[in-house]
C-alpha positions as CSV (number, residue, x, y, z in Angstrom):
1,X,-92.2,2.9,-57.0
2,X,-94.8,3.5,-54.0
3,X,-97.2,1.4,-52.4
4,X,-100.5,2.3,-52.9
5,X,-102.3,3.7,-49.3
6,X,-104.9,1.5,-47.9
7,X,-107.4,4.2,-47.2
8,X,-109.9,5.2,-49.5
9,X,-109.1,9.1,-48.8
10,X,-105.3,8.5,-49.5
11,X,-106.5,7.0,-52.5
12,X,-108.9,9.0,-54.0
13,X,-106.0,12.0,-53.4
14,X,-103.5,9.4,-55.3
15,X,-106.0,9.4,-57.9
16,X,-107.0,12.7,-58.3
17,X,-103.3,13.6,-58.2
18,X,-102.3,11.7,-61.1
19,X,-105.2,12.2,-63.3
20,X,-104.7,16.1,-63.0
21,X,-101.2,15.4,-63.8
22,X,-101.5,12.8,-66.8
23,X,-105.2,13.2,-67.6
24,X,-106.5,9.3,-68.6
25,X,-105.1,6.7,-65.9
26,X,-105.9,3.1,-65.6
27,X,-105.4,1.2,-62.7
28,X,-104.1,-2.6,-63.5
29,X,-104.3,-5.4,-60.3
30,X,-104.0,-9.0,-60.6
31,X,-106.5,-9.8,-57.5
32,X,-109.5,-7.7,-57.9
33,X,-111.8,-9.5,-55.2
34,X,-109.5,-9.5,-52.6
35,X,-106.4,-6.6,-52.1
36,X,-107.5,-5.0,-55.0
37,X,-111.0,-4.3,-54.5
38,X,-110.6,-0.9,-52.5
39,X,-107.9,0.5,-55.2
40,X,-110.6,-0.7,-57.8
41,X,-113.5,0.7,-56.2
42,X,-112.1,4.5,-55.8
43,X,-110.1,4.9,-58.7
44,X,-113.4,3.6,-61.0
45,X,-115.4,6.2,-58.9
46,X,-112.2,8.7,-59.2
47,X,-113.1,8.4,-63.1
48,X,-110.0,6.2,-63.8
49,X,-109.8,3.3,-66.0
50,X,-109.6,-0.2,-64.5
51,X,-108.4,-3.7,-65.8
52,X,-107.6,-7.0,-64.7
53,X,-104.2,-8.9,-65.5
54,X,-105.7,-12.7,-65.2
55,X,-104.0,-15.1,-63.1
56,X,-102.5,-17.0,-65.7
57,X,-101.2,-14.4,-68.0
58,X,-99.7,-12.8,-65.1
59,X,-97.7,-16.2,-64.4
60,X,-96.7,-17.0,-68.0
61,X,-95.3,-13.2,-68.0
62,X,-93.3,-13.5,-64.5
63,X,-91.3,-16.7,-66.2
64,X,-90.5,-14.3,-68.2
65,X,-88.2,-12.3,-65.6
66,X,-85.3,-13.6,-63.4
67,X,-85.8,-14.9,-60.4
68,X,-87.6,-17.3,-59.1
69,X,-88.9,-15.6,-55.8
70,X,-92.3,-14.0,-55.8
71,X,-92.4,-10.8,-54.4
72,X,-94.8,-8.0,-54.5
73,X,-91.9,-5.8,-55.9
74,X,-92.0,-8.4,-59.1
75,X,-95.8,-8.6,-59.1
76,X,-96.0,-4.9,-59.7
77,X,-93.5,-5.0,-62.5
78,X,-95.0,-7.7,-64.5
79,X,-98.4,-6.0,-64.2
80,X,-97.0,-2.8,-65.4
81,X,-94.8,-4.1,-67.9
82,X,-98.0,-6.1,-68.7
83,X,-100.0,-2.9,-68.9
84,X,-97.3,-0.8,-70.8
85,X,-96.2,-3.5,-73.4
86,X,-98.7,-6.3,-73.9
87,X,-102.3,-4.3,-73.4
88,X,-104.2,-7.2,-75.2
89,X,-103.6,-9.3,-72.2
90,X,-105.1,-7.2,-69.8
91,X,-109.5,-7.6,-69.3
92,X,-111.2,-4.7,-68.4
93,X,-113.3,-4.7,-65.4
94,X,-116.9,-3.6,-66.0
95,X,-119.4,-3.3,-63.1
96,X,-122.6,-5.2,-64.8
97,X,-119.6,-8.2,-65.9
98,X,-120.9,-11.1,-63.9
99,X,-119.0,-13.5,-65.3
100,X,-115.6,-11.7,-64.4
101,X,-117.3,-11.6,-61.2
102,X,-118.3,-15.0,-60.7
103,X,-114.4,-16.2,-61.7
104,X,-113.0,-13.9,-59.0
C-alpha cells in the first residue's frame, strides 16, 4: 500500500525486488502515456509483465465501489482488484501495438 517512486533507479530496485521475491509480476496502470509511462518503461525492461486497464472498464468497475470521490487510493484498488479478479479486462501493452498507441 506504497506509492510507486518516481525514479527510474527506485524503480527498477522495486522491480527487481519483487520479481526475486514472487518470480512473474505484472504491472497494471490505467494511464500509460502520461504517469504511467516511466513505471511501464522499467518494469517492461525489468522483465515484468505490463497491461493496461482501459478508461472505461476502469470507470464501469469504480461504480462498483462506495463512494463517489475519486482518489488515487480508489484508483489503485480498482485496478488491482481489476487485475486480481477480472484479468479479461485488462489489454496487454506490446511495444510494436500502434493502435494501443495511437488511442493513448
Amino acid at each position: 500500500d506504497k506509492q510507486l517512486p518516481n525514479s527510474e533507479p527506485k524503480l527498477r530496485a522495486v522491480f527487481d525486488k519483487l520479481t526475486a521475491k514472487f518470480g512473474t509480476v505484472l504491472l497494471v496502470v490505467d494511464q500509460p502515456a502520461s504517469i504511467g509511462a516511466l513505471p511501464l518503461t522499467v518494469a517492461r525492461d525489468a522483465g515484468c509483465e505490463v497491461a493496461y486497464l482501459p478508461g472505461l472498464a476502469m470507470r464501469r468497475i469504480a461504480d462498483l465501489y462506495p463512494g463517489e470521490a475519486k482518489t488515487d487510493a480508489k484508483d489503485a484498488t480498482v485496478i488491482a482488484d481489476a487485475a486480481r479478479t477480472m484479468p479479461h479486462t485488462l489489454r496487454t501493452l506490446d511495444l510494436t501495438d500502434e493502435v494501443t498507441a495511437e488511442l493513448t
